[in-house]
C-alpha positions as CSV (number, residue, x, y, z in Angstrom):
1,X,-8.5,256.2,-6.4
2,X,-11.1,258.5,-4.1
3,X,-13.0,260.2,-6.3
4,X,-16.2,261.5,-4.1
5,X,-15.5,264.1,-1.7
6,X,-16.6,265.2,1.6
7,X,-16.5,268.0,3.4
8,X,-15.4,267.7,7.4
9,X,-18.5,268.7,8.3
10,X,-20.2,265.7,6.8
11,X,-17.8,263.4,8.7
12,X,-18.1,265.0,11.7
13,X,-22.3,265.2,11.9
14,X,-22.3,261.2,11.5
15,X,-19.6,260.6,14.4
16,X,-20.7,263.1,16.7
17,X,-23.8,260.7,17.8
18,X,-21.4,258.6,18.9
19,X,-19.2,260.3,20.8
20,X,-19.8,261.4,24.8
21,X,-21.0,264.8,25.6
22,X,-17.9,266.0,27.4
23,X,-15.7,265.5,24.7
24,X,-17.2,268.9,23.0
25,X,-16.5,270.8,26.2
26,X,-12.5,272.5,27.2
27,X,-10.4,270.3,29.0
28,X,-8.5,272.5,31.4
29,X,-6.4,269.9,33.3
30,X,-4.2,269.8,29.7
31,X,-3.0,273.0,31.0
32,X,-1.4,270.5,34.0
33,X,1.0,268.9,30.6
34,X,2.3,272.4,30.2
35,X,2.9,273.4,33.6
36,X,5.3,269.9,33.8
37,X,6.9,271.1,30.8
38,X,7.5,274.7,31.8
39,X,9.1,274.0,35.1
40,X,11.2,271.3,33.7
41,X,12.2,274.3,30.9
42,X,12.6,276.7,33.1
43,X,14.7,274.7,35.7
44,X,17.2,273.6,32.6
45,X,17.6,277.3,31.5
46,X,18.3,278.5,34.8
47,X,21.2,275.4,35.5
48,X,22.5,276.0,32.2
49,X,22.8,280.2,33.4
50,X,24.2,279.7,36.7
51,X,26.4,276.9,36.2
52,X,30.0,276.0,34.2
53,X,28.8,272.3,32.7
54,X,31.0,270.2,30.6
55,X,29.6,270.9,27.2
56,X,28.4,267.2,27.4
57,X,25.9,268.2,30.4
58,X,24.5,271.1,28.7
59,X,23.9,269.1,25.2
60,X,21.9,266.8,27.3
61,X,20.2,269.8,29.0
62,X,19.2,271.1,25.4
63,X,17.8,268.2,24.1
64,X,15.7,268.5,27.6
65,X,15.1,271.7,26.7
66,X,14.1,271.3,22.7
67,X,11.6,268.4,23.6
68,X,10.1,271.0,26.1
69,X,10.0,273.3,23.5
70,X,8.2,270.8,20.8
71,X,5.9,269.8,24.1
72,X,4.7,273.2,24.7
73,X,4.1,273.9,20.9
74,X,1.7,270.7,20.8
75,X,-0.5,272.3,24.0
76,X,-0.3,276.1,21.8
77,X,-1.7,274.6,19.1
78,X,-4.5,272.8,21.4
79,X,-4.8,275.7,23.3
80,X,-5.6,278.2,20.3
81,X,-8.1,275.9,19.0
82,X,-10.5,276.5,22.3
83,X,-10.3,273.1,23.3
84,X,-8.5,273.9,27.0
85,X,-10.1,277.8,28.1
86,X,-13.0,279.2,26.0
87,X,-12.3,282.5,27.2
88,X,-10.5,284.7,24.3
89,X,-8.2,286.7,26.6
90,X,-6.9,283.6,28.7
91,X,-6.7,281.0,25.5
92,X,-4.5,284.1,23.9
93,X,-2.6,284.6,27.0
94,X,-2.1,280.8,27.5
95,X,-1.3,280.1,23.8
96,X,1.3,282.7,23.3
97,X,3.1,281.5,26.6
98,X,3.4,278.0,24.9
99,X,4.1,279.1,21.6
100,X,6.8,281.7,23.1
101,X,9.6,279.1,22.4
102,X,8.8,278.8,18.9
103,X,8.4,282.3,18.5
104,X,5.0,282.3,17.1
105,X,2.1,284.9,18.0
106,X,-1.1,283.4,19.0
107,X,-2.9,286.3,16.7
108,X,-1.2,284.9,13.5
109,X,-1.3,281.3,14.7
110,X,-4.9,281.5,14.9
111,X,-5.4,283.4,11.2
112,X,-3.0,281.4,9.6
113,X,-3.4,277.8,10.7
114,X,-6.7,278.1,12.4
115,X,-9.2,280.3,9.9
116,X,-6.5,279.7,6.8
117,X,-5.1,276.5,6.8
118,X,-7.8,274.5,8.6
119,X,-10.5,275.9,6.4
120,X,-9.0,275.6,2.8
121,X,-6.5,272.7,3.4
122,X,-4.4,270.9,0.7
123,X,-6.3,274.0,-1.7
124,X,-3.8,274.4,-4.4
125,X,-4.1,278.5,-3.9
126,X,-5.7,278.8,-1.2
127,X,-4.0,276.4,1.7
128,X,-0.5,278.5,2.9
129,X,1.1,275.1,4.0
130,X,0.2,273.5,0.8
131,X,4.0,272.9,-1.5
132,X,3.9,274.2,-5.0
133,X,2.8,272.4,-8.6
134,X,4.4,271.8,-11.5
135,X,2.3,275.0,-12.9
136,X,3.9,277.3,-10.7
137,X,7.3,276.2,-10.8
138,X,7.4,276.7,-14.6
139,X,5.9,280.4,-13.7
140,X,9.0,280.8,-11.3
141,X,12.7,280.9,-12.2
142,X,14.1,280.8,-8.4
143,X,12.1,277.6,-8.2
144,X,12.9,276.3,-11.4
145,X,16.7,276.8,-10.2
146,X,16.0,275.3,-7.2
147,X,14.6,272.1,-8.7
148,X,17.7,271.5,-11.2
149,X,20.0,270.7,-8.2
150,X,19.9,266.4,-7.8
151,X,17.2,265.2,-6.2
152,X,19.1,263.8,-3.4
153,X,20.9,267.0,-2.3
154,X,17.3,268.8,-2.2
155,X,15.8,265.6,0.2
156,X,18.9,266.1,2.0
157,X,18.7,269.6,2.8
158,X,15.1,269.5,3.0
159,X,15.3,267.4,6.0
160,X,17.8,269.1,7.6
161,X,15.3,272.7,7.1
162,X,13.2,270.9,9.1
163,X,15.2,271.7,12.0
164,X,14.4,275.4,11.7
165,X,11.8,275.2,9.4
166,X,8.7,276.0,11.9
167,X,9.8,279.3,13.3
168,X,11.0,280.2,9.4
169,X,7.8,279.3,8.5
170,X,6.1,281.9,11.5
171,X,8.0,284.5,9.8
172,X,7.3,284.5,6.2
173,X,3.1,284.0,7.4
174,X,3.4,287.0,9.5
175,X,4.7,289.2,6.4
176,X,1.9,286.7,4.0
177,X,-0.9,287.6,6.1
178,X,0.1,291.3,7.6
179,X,-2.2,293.7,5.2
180,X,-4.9,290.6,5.9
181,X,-4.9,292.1,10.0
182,X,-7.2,295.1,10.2
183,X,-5.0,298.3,11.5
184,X,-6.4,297.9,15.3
185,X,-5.1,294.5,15.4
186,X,-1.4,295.6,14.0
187,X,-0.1,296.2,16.6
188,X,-1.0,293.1,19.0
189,X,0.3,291.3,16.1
190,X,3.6,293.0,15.6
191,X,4.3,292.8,19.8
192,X,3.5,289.3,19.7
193,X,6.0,288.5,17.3
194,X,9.0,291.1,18.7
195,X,8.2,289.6,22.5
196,X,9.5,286.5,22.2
197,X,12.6,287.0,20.7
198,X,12.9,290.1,23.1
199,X,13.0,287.7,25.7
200,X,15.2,285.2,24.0
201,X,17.5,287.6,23.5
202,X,17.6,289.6,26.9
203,X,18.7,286.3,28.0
204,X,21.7,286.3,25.5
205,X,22.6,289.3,27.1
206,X,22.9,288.0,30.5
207,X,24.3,284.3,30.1
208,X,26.6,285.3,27.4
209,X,26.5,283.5,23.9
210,X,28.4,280.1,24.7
211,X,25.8,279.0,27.1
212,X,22.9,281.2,25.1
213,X,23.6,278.6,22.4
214,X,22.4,275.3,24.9
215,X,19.7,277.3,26.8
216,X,18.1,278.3,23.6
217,X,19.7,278.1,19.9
218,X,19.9,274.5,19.9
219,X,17.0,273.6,21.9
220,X,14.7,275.6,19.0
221,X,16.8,273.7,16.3
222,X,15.4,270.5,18.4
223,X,11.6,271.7,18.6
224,X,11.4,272.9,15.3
225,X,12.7,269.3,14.1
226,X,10.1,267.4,16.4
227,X,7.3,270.2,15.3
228,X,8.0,269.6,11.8
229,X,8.7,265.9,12.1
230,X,4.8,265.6,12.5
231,X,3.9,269.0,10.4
232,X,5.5,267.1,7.3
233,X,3.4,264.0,7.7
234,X,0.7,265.6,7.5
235,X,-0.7,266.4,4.7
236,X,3.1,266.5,2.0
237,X,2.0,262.5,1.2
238,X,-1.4,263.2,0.3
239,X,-3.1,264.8,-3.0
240,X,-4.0,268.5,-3.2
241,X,-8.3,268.4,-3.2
242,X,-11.1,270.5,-4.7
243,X,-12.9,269.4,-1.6
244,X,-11.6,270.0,1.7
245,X,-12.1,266.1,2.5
246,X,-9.9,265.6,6.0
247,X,-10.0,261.6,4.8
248,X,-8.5,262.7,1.2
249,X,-5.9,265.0,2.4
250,X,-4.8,264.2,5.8
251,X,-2.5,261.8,7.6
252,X,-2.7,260.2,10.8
253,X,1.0,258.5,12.4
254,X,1.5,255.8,14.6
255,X,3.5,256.7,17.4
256,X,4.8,254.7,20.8
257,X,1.8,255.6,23.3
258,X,4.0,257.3,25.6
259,X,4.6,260.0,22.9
260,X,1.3,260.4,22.1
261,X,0.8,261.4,25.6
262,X,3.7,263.6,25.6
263,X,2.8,265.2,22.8
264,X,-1.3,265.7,23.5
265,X,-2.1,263.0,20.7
266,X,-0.6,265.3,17.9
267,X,-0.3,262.5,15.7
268,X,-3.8,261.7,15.2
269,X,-4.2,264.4,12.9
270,X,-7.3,263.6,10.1
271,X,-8.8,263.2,13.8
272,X,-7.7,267.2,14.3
273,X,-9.2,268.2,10.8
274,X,-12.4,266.6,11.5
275,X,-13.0,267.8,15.0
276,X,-10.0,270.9,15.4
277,X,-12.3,272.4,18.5
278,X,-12.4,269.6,20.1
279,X,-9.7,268.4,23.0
280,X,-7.4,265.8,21.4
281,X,-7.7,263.8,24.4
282,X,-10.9,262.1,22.7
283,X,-8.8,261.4,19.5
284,X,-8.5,258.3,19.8
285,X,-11.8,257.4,20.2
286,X,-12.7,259.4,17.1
287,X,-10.5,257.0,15.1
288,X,-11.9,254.4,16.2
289,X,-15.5,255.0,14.7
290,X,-13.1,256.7,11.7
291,X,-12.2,253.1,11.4
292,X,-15.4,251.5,11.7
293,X,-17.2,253.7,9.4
294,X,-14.5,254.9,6.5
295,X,-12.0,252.1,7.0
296,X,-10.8,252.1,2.7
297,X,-10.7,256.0,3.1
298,X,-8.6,256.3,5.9
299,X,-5.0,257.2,5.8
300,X,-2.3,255.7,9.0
301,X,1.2,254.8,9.0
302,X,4.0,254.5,11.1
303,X,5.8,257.7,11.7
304,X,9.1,256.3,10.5
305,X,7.5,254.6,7.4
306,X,5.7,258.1,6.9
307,X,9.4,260.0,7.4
308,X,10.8,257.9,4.9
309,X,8.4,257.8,1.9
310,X,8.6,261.7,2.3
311,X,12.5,261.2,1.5
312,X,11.9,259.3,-1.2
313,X,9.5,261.2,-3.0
314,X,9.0,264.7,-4.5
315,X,7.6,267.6,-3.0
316,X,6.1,268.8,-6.0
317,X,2.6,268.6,-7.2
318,X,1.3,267.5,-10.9
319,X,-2.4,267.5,-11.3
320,X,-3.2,267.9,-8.1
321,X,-3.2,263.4,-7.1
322,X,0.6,263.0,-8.1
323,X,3.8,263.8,-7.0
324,X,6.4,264.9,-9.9
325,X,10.2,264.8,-9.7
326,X,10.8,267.8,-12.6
327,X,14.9,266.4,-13.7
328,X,13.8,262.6,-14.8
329,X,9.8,263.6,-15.0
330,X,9.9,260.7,-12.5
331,X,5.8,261.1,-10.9
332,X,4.6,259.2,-7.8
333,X,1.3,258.7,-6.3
334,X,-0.5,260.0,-3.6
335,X,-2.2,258.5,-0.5
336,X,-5.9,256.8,-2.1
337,X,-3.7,257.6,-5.5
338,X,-1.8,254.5,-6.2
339,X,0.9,255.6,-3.4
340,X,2.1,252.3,-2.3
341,X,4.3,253.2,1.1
342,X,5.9,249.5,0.6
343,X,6.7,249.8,-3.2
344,X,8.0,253.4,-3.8
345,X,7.9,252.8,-7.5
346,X,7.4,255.4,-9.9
347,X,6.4,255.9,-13.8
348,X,8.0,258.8,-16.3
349,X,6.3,261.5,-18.3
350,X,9.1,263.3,-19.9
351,X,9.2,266.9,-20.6
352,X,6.1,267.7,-18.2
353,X,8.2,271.0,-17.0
354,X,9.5,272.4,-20.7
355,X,5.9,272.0,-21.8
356,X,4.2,274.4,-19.0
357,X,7.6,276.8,-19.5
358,X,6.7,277.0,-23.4
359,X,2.8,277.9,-22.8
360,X,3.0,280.1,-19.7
């Protein structure tokens, strides 16, 4: 079990030493990765809009189209950490053109997941991405009613949000966050969010809904799944933290190389919470003195193996280092707290839920 804490910042000051002097400076050439992917989008769009394909053609032109989408999320979120342009208007202007297939703002990108989630992550209040505890799922009946459906229905259909779970997710921040925007910024805010789906659906009006549905429906079902595909791995395996310790709460995949470069090194992500301004081109060098330094405190696995303990296991939190299944009071560990990826086995603790229902 980890039971000392560090902040990032006390990771970070003993590997910078290490590390070459250019990998804390922008790294505009990313922008070429974008560019690739935005003709490549843009070309499919425009075949499925002038064109009568057999259904079969566009499908495969969606899936094009979806992993262009996920692509150009990856270099968004790179892009709104600094680590391309340093200068404010063009990282915004260059963010929100990646982001604009996900329909997320780069204003509310950057308060939510940069100065929010990157600063308080895995807080049981405080982190927005963090999943509930047991304590506030006794406090809530929706939840509660949520939770009494089988286990197996709710991993189900929890994998299959994932498919529009992302853009969802953009929403209910915006409305989380909005009071949080002082009135000047409002507005640049609210036109950031309407643009994109302006766009989106200007071009339902032209191409007409049948091939609307390939050029852009299904494609974002696609993103969103390959976004949230990683987004879940994250940090939903590891314990909730009084400490905002990137080793304690964050997970790093192991991906085919070729996808890490498709999708600017995205998987390396207790690389991203130690260093988030800095380009993840130099990630894997980071986890390599990780490794050197911290090798019982860091966390890797397989993608798949990753995917498939998160199937397994509940998405609810009790006492902050275990993972509770409310119906059988079934309770996992978490990642440095007894979670064995190769031996999903569990203990009981009965009656966990009507206990915190009786005091609330």
């Amino acid at each position: 079990m980890m039971k000392q804490f560090h902040s990032f910042g006390w990771y970070a000051a003993r590997i910078a030493p290490y590390l070459p002097e250019e990998a804390f400076r922008p790294v505009p050439s990313r922008l070429f990765g974008g560019l690739a992917y935005m003709l490549v989008l843009v070309s499919s769009i425009v075949t499925i809009s002038l064109f009568d394909l057999h259904w079969l053609w566009n499908g495969l032109l969606s899936v094009v189209i979806g992993f262009c989408f996920a692509g150009l999320g990856f270099l968004g979120h790179e892009i709104l950490h600094g680590t391309v342009v340093k200068r404010a208007w063009l990282r915004d202007l260059l963010g929100g053109i990646a982001f604009l297939p996900l329909c997320t703002g780069p204003k509310l990108w950057r308060k939510w997941h940069n100065a929010t989630h990157h600063v308080h992550t895995q807080h049981e209040e405080l982190d927005p991405d963090a999943w509930p505890t047991i304590k506030r799922l006794a406090q809530s009946r929706f939840l509660r009613w949520i939770y009494r459906i089988p286990f197996p229905i709710r991993a189900f259909f929890s994998f299959l949000s994932l498919a529009g779970m992302f853009t969802a997710h953009s929403l209910h921040m915006l409305l989380h966050f909005w009071k949080e925007f002082e009135r000047g910024s409002r507005r640049a805010v609210f036109w950031q969010f309407v643009l994109p789906w302006s766009i989106w659906i200007g071009l339902l009006l032209i191409i007409g809904v049948e091939k609307w549905l390939f050029a852009f429906v299904l494609p974002l079902l696609i993103g969103n799944a390959i976004v949230m595909g990683y987004i879940s791995t994250n940090h939903r395996l590891n314990p909730l933290v009084p400490v905002n310790d990137p080793l304690a709460n964050s997970l790093t995949v192991i991906v085919p190389k070729w996808i890490d470069v498709l999708h600017f090194n995205f998987s390396h992500h207790t690389e991203h919470h130690l260093f988030p301004a800095m380009s993840s081109k130099y990630y894997p060098l980071v986890k390599q003195y990780i490794k050197q330094l911290w090798p019982d405190r860091y966390h890797e696995m397989p993608m798949t193996k990753a995917l498939i303990a998160l199937w397994k296991t509940p998405r609810l939190y009790h006492e902050q280092t275990e993972l509770i299944e409310p119906r059988e009071g079934y309770v996992y560990g978490t990642l440095g707290n007894g979670l064995n990826i190769d031996d999903l086995s569990h203990k009981v603790k009965e009656n966990v839920l009507e206990k915190m229902v009786k005091q609330k």
